[in-house]
C-alpha positions as CSV (number, residue, x, y, z in Angstrom):
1,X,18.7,23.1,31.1
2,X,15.1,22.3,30.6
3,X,13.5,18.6,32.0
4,X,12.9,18.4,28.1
5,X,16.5,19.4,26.9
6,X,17.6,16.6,29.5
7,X,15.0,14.3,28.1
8,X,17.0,14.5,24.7
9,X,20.5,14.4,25.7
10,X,22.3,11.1,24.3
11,X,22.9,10.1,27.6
12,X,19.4,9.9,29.0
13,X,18.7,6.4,28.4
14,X,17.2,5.1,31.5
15,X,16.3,1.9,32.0
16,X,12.8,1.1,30.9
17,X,9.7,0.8,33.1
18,X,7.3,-1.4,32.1
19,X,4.8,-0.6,34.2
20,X,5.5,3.5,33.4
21,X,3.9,4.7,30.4
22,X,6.5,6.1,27.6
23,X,3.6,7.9,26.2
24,X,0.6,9.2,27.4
25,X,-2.1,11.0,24.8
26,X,-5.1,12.5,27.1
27,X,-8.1,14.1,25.6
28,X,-6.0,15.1,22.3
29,X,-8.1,17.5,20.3
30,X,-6.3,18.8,16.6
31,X,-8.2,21.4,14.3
32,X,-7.2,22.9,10.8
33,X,-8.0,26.0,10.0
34,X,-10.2,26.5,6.2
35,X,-11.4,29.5,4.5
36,X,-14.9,28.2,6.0
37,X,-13.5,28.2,9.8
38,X,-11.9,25.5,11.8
39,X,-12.0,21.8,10.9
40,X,-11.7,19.5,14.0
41,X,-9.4,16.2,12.9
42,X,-8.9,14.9,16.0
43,X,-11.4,15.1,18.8
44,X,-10.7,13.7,22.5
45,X,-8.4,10.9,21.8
46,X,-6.3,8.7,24.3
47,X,-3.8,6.4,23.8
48,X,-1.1,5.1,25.7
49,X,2.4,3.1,24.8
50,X,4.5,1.2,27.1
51,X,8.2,1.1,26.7
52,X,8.4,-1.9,24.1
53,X,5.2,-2.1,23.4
54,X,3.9,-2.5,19.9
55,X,0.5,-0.2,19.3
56,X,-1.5,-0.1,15.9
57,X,-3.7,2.9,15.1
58,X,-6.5,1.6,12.2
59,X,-8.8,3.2,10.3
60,X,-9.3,4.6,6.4
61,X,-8.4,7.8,4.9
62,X,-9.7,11.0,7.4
63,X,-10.1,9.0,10.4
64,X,-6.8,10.9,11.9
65,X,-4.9,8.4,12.8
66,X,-2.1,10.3,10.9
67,X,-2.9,13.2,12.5
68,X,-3.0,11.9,16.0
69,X,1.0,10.8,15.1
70,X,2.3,13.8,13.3
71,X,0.7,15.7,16.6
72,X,3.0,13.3,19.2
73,X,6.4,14.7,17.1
74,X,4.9,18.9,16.5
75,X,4.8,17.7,12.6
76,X,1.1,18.7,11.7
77,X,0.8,20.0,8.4
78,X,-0.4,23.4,6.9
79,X,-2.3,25.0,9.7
80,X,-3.3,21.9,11.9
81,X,-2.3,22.7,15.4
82,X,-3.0,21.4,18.8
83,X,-6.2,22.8,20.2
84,X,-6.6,21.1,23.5
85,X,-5.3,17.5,25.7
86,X,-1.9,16.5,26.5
87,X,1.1,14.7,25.1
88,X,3.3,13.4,27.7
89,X,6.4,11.4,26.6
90,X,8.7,10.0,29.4
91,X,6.8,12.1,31.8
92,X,7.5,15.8,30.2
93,X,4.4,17.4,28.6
94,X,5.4,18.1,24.3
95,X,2.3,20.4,23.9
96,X,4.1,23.3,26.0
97,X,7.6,22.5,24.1
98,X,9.6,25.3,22.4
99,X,10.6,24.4,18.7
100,X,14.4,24.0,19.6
101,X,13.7,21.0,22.6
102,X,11.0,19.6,20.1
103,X,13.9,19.4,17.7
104,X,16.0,17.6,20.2
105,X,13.2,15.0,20.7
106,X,12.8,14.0,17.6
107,X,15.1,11.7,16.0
108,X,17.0,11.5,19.2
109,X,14.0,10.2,21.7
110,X,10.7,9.7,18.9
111,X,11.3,8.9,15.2
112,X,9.3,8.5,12.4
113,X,8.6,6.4,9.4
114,X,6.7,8.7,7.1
115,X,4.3,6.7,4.5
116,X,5.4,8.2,1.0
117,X,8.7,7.4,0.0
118,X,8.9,9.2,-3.1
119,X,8.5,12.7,-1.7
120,X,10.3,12.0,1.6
121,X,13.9,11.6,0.3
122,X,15.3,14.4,-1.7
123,X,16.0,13.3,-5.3
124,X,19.4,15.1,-6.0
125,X,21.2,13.4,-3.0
126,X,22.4,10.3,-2.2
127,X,20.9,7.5,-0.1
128,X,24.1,7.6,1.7
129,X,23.9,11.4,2.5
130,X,20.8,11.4,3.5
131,X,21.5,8.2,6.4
132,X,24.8,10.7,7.5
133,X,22.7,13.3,7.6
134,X,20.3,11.8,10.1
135,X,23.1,9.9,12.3
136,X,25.1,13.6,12.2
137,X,22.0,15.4,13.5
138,X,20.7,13.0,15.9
139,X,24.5,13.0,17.5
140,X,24.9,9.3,16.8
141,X,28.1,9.6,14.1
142,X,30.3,12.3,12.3
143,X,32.7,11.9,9.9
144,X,34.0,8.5,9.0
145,X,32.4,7.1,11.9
146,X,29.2,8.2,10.3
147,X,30.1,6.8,6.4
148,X,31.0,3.4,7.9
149,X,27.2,3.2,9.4
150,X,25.8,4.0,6.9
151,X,26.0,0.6,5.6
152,X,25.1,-0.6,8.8
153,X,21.8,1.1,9.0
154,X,20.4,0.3,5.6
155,X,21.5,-3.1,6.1
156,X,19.1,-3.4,8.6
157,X,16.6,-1.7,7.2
158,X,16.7,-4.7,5.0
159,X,18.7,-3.8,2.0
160,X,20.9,-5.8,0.2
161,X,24.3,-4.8,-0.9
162,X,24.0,-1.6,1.1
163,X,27.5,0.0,0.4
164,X,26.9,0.1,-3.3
165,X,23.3,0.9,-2.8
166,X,24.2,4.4,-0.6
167,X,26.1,5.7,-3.4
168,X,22.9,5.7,-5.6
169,X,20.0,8.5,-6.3
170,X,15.7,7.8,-4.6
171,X,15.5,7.5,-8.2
172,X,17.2,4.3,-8.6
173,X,15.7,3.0,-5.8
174,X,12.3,0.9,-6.4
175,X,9.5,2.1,-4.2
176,X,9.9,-0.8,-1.9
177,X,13.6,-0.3,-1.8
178,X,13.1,3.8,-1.0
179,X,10.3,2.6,2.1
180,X,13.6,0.8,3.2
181,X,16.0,3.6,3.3
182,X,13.5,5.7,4.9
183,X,13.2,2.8,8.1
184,X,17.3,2.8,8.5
185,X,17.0,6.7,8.8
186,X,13.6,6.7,11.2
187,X,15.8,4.3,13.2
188,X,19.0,6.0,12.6
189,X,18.4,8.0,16.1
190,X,18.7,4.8,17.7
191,X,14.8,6.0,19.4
192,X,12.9,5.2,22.2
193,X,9.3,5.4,20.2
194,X,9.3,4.9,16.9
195,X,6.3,6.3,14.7
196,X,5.8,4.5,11.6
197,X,3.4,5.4,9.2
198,X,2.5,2.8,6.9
199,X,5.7,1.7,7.3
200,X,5.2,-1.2,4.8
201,X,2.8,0.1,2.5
202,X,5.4,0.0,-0.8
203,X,6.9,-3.1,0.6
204,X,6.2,-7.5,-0.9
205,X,4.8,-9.3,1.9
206,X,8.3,-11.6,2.0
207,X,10.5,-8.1,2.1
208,X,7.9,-6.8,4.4
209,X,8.0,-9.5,6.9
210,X,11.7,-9.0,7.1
211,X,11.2,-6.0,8.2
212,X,8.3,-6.6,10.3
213,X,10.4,-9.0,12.2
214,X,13.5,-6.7,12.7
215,X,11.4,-4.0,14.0
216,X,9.7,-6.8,16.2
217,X,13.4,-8.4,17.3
218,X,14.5,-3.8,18.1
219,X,11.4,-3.6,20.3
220,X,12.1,-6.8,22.3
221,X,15.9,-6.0,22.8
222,X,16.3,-2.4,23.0
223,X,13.2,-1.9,24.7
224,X,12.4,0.6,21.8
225,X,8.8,1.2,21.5
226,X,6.3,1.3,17.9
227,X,3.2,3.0,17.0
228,X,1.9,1.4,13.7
229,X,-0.3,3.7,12.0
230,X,-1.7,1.3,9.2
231,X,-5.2,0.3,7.5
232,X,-3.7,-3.5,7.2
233,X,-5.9,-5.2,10.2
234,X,-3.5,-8.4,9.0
235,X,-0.2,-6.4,9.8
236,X,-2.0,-4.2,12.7
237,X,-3.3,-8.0,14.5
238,X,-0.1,-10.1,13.8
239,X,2.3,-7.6,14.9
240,X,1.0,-5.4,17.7
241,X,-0.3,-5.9,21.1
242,X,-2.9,-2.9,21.4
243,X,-5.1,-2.4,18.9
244,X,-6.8,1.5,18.9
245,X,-9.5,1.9,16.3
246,X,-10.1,5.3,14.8
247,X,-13.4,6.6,12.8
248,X,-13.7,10.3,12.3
249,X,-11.0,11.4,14.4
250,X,-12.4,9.7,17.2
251,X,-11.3,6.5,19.1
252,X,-14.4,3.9,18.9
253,X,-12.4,1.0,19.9
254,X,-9.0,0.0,21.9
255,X,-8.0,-2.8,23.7
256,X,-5.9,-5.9,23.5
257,X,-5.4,-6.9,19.4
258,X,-6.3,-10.4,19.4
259,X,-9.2,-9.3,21.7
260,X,-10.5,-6.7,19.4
261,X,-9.9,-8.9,16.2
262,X,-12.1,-11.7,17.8
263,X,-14.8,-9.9,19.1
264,X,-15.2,-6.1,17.6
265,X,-18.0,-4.6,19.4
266,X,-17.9,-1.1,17.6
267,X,-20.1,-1.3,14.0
268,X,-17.2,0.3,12.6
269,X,-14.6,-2.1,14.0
270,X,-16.6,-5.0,12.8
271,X,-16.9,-3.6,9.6
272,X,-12.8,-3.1,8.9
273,X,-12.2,-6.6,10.3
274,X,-14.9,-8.3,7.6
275,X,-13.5,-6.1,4.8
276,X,-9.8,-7.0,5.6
277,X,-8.0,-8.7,2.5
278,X,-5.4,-10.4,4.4
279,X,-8.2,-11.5,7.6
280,X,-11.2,-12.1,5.4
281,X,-9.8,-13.2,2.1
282,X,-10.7,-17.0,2.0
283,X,-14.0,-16.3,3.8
284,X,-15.3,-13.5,1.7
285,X,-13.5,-15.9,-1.5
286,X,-15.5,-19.2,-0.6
287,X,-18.7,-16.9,0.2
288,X,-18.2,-15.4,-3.2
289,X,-18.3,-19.1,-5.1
290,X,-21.3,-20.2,-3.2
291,X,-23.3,-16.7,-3.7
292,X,-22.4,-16.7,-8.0
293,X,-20.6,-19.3,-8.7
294,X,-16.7,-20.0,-9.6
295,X,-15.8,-18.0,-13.1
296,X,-13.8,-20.4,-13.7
297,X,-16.0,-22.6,-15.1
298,X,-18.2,-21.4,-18.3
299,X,-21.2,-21.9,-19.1
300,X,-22.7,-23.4,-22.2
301,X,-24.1,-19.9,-23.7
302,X,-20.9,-18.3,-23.0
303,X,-19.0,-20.7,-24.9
304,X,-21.3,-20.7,-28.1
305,X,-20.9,-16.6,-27.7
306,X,-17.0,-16.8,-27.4
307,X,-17.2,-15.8,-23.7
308,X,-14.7,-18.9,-23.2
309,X,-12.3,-18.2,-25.6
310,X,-8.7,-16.2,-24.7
311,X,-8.9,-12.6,-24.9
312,X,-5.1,-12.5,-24.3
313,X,-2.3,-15.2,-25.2
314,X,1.2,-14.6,-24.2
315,X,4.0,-16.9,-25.7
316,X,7.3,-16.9,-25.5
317,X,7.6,-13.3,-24.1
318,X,11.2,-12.3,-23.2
319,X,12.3,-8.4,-22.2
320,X,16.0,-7.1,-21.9
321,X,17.1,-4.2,-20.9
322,X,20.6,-2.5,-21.4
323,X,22.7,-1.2,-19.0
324,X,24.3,2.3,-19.4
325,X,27.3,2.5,-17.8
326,X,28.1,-0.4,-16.6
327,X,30.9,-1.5,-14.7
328,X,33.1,-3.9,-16.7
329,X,32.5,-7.8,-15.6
330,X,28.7,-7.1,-14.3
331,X,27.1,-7.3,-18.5
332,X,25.2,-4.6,-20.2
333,X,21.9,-6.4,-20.5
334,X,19.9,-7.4,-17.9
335,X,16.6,-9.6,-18.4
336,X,13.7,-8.7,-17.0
337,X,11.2,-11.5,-18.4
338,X,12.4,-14.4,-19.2
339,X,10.4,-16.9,-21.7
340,X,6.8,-15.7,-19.7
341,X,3.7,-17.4,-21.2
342,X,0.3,-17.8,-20.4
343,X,-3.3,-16.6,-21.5
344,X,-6.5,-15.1,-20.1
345,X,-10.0,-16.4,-21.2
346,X,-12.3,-13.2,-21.4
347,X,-14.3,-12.1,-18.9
348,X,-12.3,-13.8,-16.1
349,X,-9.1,-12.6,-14.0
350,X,-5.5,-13.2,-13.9
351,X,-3.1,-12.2,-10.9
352,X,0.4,-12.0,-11.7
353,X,2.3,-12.1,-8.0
354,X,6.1,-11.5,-7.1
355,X,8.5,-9.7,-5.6
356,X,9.5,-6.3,-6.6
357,X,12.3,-6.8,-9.4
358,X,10.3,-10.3,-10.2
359,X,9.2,-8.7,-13.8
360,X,5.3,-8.5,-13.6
361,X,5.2,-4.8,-14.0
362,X,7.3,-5.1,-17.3
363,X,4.5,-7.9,-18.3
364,X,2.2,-5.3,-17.8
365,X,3.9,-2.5,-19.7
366,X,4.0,-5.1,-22.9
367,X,0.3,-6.4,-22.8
368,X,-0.2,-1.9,-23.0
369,X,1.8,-1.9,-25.9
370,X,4.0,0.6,-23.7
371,X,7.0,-1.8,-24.3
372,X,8.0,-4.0,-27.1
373,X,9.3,-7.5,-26.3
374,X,12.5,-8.1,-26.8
375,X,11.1,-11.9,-28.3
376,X,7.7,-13.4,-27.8
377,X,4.2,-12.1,-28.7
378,X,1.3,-10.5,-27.0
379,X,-2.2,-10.9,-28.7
380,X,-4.8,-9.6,-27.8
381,X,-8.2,-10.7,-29.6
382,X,-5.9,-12.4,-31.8
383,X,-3.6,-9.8,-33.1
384,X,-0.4,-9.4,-32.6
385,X,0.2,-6.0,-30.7
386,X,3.7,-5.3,-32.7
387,X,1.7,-5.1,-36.3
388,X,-0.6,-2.4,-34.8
389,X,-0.4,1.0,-36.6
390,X,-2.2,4.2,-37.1
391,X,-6.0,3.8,-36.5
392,X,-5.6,0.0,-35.0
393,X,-3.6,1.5,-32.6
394,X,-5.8,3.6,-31.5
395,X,-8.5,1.8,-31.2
396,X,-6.9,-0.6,-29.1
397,X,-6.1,1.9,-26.6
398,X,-10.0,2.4,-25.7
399,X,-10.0,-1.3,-25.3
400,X,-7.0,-1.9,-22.9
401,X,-7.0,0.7,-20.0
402,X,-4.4,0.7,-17.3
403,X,-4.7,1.4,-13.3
404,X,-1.2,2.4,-12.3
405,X,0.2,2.1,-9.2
406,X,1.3,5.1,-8.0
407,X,-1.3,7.8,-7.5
408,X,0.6,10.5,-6.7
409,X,2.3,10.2,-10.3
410,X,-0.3,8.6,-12.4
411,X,-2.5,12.2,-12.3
412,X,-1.9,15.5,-13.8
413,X,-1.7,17.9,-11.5
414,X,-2.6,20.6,-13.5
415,X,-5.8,18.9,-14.3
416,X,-8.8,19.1,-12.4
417,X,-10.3,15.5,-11.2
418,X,-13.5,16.6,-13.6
419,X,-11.1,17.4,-16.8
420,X,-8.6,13.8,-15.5
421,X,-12.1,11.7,-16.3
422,X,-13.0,13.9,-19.0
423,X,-10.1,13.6,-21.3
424,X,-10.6,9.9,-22.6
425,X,-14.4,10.6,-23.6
426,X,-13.3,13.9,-25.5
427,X,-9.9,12.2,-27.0
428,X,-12.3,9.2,-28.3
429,X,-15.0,11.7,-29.5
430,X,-17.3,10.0,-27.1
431,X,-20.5,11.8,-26.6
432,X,-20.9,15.9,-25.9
433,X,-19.9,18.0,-22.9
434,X,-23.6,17.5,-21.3
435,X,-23.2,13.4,-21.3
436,X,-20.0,13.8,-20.5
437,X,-20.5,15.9,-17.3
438,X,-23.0,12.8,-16.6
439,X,-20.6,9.9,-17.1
440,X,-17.8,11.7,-14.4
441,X,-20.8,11.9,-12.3
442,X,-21.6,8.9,-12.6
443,X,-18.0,7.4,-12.5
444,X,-17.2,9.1,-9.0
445,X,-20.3,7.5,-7.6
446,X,-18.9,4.2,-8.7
447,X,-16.1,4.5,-7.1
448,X,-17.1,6.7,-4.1
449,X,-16.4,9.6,-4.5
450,X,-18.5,12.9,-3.9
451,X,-20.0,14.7,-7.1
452,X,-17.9,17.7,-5.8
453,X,-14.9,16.0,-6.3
454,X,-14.8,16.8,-9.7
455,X,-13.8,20.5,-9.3
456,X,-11.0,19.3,-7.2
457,X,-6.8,19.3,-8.3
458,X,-4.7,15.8,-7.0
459,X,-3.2,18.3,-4.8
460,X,-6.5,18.0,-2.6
461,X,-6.6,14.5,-2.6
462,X,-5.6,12.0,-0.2
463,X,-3.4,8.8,-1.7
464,X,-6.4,6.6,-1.6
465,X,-8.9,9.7,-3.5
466,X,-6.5,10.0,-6.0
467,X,-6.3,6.0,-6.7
468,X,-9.8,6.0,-7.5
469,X,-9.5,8.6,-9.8
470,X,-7.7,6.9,-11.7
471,X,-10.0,3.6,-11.3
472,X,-12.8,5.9,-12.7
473,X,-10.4,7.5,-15.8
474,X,-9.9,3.8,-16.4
475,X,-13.2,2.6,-16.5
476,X,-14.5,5.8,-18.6
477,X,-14.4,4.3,-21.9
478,X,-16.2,0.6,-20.7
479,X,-12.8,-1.2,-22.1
480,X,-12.5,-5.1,-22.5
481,X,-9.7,-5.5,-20.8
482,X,-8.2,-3.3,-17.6
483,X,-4.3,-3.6,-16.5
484,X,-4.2,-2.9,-12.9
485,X,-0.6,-2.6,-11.6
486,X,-0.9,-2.5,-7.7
487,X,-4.4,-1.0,-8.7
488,X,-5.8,-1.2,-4.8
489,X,-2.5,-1.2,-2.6
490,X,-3.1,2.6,-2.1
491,X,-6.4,2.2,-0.8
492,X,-7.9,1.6,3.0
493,X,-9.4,-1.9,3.8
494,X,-13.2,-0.9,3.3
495,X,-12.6,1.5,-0.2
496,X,-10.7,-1.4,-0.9
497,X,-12.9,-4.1,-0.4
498,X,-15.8,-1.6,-2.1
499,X,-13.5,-1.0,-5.2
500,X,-12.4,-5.3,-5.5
501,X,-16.5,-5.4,-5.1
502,X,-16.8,-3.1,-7.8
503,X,-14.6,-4.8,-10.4
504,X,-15.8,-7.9,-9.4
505,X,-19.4,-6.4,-10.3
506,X,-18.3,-4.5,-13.5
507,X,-16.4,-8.1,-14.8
508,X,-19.9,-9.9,-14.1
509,X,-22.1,-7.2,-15.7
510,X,-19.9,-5.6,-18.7
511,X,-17.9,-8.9,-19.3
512,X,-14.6,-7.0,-18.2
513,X,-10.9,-8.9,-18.2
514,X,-8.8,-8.1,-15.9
515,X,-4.5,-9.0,-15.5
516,X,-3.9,-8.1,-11.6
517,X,-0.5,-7.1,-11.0
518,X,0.6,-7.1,-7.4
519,X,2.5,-8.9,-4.4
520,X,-1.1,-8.4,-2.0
521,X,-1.8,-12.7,-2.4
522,X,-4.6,-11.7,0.4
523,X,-6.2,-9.2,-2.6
524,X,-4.9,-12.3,-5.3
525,X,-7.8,-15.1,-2.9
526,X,-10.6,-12.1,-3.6
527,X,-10.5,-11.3,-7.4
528,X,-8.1,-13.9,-9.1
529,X,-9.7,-16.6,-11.0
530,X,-5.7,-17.9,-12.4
531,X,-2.6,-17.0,-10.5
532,X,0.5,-16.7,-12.2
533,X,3.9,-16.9,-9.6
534,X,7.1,-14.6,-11.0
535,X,10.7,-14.5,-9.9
536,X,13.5,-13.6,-11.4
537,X,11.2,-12.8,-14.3
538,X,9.9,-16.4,-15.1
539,X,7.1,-17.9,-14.2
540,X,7.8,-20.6,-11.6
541,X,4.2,-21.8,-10.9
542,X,0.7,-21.2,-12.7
543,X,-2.7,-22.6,-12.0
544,X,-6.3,-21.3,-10.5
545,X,-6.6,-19.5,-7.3
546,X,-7.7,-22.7,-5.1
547,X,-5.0,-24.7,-6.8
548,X,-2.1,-22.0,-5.7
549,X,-3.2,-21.6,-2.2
550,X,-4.5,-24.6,-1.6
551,X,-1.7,-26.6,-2.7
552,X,1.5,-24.2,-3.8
553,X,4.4,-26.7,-5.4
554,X,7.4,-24.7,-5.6
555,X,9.4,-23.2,-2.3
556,X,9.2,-19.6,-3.3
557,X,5.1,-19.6,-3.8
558,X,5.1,-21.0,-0.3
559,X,6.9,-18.5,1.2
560,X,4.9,-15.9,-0.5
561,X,1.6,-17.4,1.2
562,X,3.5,-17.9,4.5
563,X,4.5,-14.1,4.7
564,X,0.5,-12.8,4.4
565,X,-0.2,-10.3,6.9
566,X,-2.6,-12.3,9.9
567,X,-2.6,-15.7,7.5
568,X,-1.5,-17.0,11.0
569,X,-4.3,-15.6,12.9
570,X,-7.4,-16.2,10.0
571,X,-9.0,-19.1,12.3
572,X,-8.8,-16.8,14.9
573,X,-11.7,-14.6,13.8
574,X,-13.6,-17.3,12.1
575,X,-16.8,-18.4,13.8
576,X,-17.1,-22.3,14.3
577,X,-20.7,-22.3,14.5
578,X,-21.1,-20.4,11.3
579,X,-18.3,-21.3,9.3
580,X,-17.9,-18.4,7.0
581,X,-18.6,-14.9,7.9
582,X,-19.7,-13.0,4.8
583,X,-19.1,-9.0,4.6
584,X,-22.6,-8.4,4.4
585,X,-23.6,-10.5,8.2
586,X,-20.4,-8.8,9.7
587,X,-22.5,-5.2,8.8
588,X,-25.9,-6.5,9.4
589,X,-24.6,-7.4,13.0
């Protein structure tokens, strides 16, 4: 029997060194292999976790901070493979491992989080299976012993009513609930190390923190280990001790995370901390109404012009849904939005914020006449969107644009990124294929992407590339109004802050509208000019930005603000002398 085969025996659970390293990454060095020759990913990096520990890898799409994880656990995709270094875990070298001891390591020893729920769990079997299934291979439960934890393990992955929920399909899930079922089975190995990979990425900031703070509670008691791989410098400085920046598959920065948050001394380090939503937002939101000015106050031109008057007006809006199926006593209907009203002046923004399940996203889905109301009305520059037929109809669809959430689903994959942007300009009849070609150009540059991304399929895009496709499809046709439904939570902090820059830009120069959907309040302080609070499908409190954070009325918006990533640690990186630190004096430092 092998030191490694030992290493992943149920029985080898020693007790914990402190003062050992659990794992030791030395000189790492990754490379794919392209039809133009090898691409190097990762190049020289070291890390090093402690048993119960809590490390943070940061940094945006490419920086391989993914790559660096998936190389710990022999999970590289496609042809990534490791080139040179060494990956020691409890002392035993993984780089030299045969595929059957790896095996035995993971789960058992190492487990993993991955970031996409909705190709991680297989859509024709149960939630249920799919927890036995882990806890039968990782040697934990067979049987009925198994079925009984199964319950157990979702439970504490934060789900509510698991023994009903394990007898339902990924598809029934929500995509916060399927990031939950994924944690119970990353943890269902009972592991020493756990990798997790944007492990709250799909997740609201209350459901998250639950999470946060059993995964917090499993280090402390079981001595278990967690490297965060995450782009959220609130979640990466309120919940772990080391902080290891990553730029280009290189480590620019590592030490202590209060340390690094306080004082970055890499450009690039001080660059993510200034662009953080949930660090920087009330800095980069009070800089922003000194700089231009609040929007929410018009001025006198604007009124004369109309500027002031509502673009949308939402009254009485109410949304059932019935029930196939079910059981007798529970009801067939359920109500998703319950009496919702409220308005949105053009030109300015309004955030609607909740919990998964709280109704926003069916909001959105009426205002894009995707959904009709159940009772209530939607109007939108004064007509009412259930009379609108034929041509009207039409028309209305170049004004109102939507940004969906999910990017994986939101993009045709049979479509090329260039042919994606295309299709609203051709569909409208707007211009010929020459200006065309120039206004995808032109819309990839606004939103950062490379000219040669236009020859590209979804396939070939990262999560965050494909998100800003579909910013740029949205934006194609210059609507009046855009619908962004988690429009940004794909993206990394600095594309992030760039693409909330960008709308905020667009708004001021084309006179845009914009109704935010999302549960990121940090995003809400940046671009909101009105905040509207949803649960249970009302609307339990409504007012400007300031008013909301500054002075929330009901207990559910205040345990929204109080479960922002780092809203405990903003004062931290603030600088007394200076008061506010603007984006643009973090980068010129």
């Amino acid at each position: 029997m092998t030191d490694l085969t030992v290493l992943a025996t149920e029985e080898f659970r020693p007790e914990p060194d402190h003062n050992t390293p659990l794992l030791e990454v030395s000189d790492l060095e990754v490379s794919f292999r392209s039809s133009t020759g090898v691409v190097p990913a990762v190049r020289g990096v070291n890390l090093t976790v402690y048993p119960g520990q809590s490390v943070a890898i940061v940094g945006e799409s490419g920086s391989g901070k993914s790559t660096t994880a998936h190389a710990v656990i022999d999970l590289l995709p496609g042809t990534g493979r490791v080139t040179g270094g060494s990956i020691r875990f409890a002392g035993q070298e993984l780089t030299t491992a045969g595929r059957r001891a790896m095996e035995h390591v993971r789960g058992r020893q190492i487990g993993l989080v991955p970031q996409d729920p909705m190709s991680n769990l297989n859509p024709v079997w149960r939630i249920g299976f799919q927890v036995r299934e882990a806890l039968a291979a990782n040697g934990v439960a067979q049987g009925k012993a198994a079925k009984r934890r199964v319950a157990e393990v979702l439970e504490s992955a934060g789900l509510p009513d698991a023994e009903r929920r394990a007898h339902q399909f990924p598809h029934e899930f929500s995509g916060g609930m399927r990031q939950r079922a994924l944690i119970g089975i990353g943890l269902a190995g009972d592991p020493r190390l756990l990798i997790a990979d944007e492990p709250t990425s799909a997740l609201d900031v209350t459901v998250q923190r639950r999470i946060l703070d059993h995964l917090g509670t499993l280090a402390r008691e079981r001595h278990v280990a967690l490297l965060f791989i995450t782009h959220d410098l609130g979640l990466a400085a309120e919940r772990a001790e080391h902080l290891v920046v990553m730029h280009r598959g290189r480590v620019v920065e590592s030490g202590p995370a209060r340390q690094i948050l306080a004082d970055p001394q890499h450009p690039y380090s001080q660059r993510l901390v200034a662009s953080a939503p949930s660090l920087a937002s009330a800095r980069i939101q009070r800089a922003r109404q000194r700089g231009e000015g609040s929007n929410d106050l018009l001025t006198a031109e604007e009124e004369e012009t109309g500027g002031g008057k509502n673009i949308v007006v939402v009254e009485g809006l109410t949304k059932t849904f019935h029930l196939r199926g079910a059981r007798p006593g529970l009801g067939k209907e359920i109500t998703a939005v319950d009496d919702v009203s409220f308005s949105i002046p053009r030109g300015t923004t309004m955030a609607l914020v909740g919990e998964s399940g709280s109704g926003k996203s069916t909001v959105a889905n009426i205002a894009l006449n995707l959904l009709a109301p159940t009772s209530g009305h939607v109007r939108f520059e004064g007509t009412d969107l259930g009379t609108l037929t034929g041509r009207a109809l039409f028309d209305f669809r170049r004004k109102v644009q939507p940004i969906f959430q999910n990017p994986y689903g939101s993009l045709d994959p049979v479509y090329s990124v260039y042919r994606i942007i295309e299709e609203p300009l051709r569909v409208h009849g707007i211009g010929n294929s020459a200006s065309r070609a120039q206004r995808v150009s032109e819309l990839l540059d606004m939103v950062s992407l490379p000219t040669s991304t236009m020859r590209r399929y979804p396939n070939e895009l990262s999560g965050g590339q494909r998100q800003r496709v579909a910013i740029a499809r949205a934006l194609a046709l210059e609507p009046a109004l855009v619908v962004c439904d988690e429009a940004v939570s794909a993206l990394d902090v600095l594309v992030q802050a760039q693409i909330l820059g960008l709308l905020n830009d667009l708004q001021s120069q084309m006179g845009l509208t914009y109704l935010f959907i999302t549960h990121d309040l940090a995003v809400v302080r940046q671009i909101a000019d009105q905040v509207a609070v949803m649960e249970n499908g009302r609307i339990v409190e409504q007012g400007t930005t300031d008013q909301i954070f500054q002075n929330p009325q009901v207990g559910y918006t205040k345990e929204l603000l109080r479960s922002i990533p780092g809203a405990s640690i903003e004062g931290e990186i603030a600088r007394p002398e200076e008061g506010v630190v603007t984006l643009e004096e973090a980068e010129d430092e």
